[in-house]
C-alpha positions in Angstrom: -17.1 15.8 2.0 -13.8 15.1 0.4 -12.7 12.6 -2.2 -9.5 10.7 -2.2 -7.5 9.5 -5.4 -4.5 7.1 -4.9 -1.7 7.0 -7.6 2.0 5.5 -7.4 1.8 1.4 -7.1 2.7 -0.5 -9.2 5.5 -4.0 -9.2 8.9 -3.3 -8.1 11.7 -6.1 -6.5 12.1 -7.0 -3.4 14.2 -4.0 -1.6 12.9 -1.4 -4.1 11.1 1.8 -3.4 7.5 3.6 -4.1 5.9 6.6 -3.3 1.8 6.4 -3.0 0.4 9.8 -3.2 -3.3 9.9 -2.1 -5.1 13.4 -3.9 -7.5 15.0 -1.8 -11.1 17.3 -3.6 -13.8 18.6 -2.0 -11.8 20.1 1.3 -8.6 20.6 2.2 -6.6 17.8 4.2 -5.3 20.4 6.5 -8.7 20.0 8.5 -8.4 15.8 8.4 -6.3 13.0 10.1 -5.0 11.1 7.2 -4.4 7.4 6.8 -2.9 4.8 4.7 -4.5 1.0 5.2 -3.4 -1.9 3.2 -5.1 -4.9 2.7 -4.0 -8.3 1.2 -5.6 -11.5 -0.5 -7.7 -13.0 1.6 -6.2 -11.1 4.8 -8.6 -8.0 6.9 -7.4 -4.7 6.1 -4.9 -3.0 8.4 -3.4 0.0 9.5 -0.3 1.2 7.6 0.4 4.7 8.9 -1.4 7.6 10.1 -0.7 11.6 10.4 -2.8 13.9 12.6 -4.5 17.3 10.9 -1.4 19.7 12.2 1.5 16.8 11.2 2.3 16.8 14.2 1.7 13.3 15.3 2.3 10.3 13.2 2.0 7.0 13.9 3.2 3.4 11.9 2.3 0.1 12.4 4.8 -2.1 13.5 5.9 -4.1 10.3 6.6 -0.9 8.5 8.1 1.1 11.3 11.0 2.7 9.7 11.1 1.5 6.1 7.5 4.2 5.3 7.7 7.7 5.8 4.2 9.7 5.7 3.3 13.2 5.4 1.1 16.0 3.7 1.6 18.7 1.7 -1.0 20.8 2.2 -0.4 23.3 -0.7 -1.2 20.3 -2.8 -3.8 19.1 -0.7 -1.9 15.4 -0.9 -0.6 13.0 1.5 2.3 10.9 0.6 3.4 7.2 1.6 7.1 6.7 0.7 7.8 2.9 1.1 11.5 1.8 1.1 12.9 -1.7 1.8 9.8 -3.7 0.4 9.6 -6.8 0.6 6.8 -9.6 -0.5 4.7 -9.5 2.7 4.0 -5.7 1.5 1.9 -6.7 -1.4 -1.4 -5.7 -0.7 -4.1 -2.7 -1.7 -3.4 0.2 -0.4 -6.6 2.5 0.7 -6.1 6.1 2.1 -8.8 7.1 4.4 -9.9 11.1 5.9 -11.1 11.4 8.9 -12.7 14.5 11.1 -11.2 13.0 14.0 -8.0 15.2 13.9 -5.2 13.6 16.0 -4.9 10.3 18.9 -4.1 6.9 19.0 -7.6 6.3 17.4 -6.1 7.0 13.9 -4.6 3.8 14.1 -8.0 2.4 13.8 -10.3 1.2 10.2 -13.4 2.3 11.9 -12.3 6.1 12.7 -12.3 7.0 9.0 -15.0 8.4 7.2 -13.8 8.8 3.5 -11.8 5.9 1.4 -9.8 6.1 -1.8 -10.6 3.0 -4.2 -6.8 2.1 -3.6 -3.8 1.0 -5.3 -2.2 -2.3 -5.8 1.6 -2.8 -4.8 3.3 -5.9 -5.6 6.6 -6.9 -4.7 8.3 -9.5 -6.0 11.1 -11.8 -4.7 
């Protein structure tokens, strides 16, 4: 079983930068696909970006497609979400999730995760 700890959210301005870091205990991310889900007021949680066990496939979700940039350090047994170009519609809870399934398309998907962090609120102002 592992445990996940996001840190790194916080209020920034419209355009501004933050880097979520989601801690991993218990086992090693190296043997997990890794994903970050965001979910706003009143809105159903959705997929943010995903990174398979080797980091060797990634996948984004549309509205963030090259403005976030994730990745893993396994040394530190922590995956990173580095948001640039935020704007309002990124305000939301972010949740990163571990999963045994280690790599696909399927990553992209709420339902393929096992383990949740209890998330950190980004809010960006206009």
């Amino acid at each position: 079983q592992v445990q996940l700890v996001e840190s790194g959210g916080g209020l920034v301005q419209a355009g501004g930068s933050l880097r979520l870091s989601c801690a991993a205990s218990g086992r090693t991310v190296s043997n997990y696909g890794m994903g970050w889900f965001r979910q706003a007021p009143e809105k159903e949680r959705e997929f943010v970006a995903a990174i398979s066990w080797r980091a060797t496939t990634i996948y984004y979700s549309d509205s963030v497609r090259g403005r976030f940039t994730i990745s893993k350090n396994n040394a530190k047994n922590t995956v990173y979400l580095q948001m640039n170009s935020l704007t309002p519609e990124d305000t939301a809870v972010y949740y990163c999730a571990a999963t045994t399934v280690l790599t696909g398309p399927i990553l992209m998907n709420s339902g393929t995760y096992h383990y949740w962090g209890q998330g950190t609120q980004v809010t960006v102002s206009s």
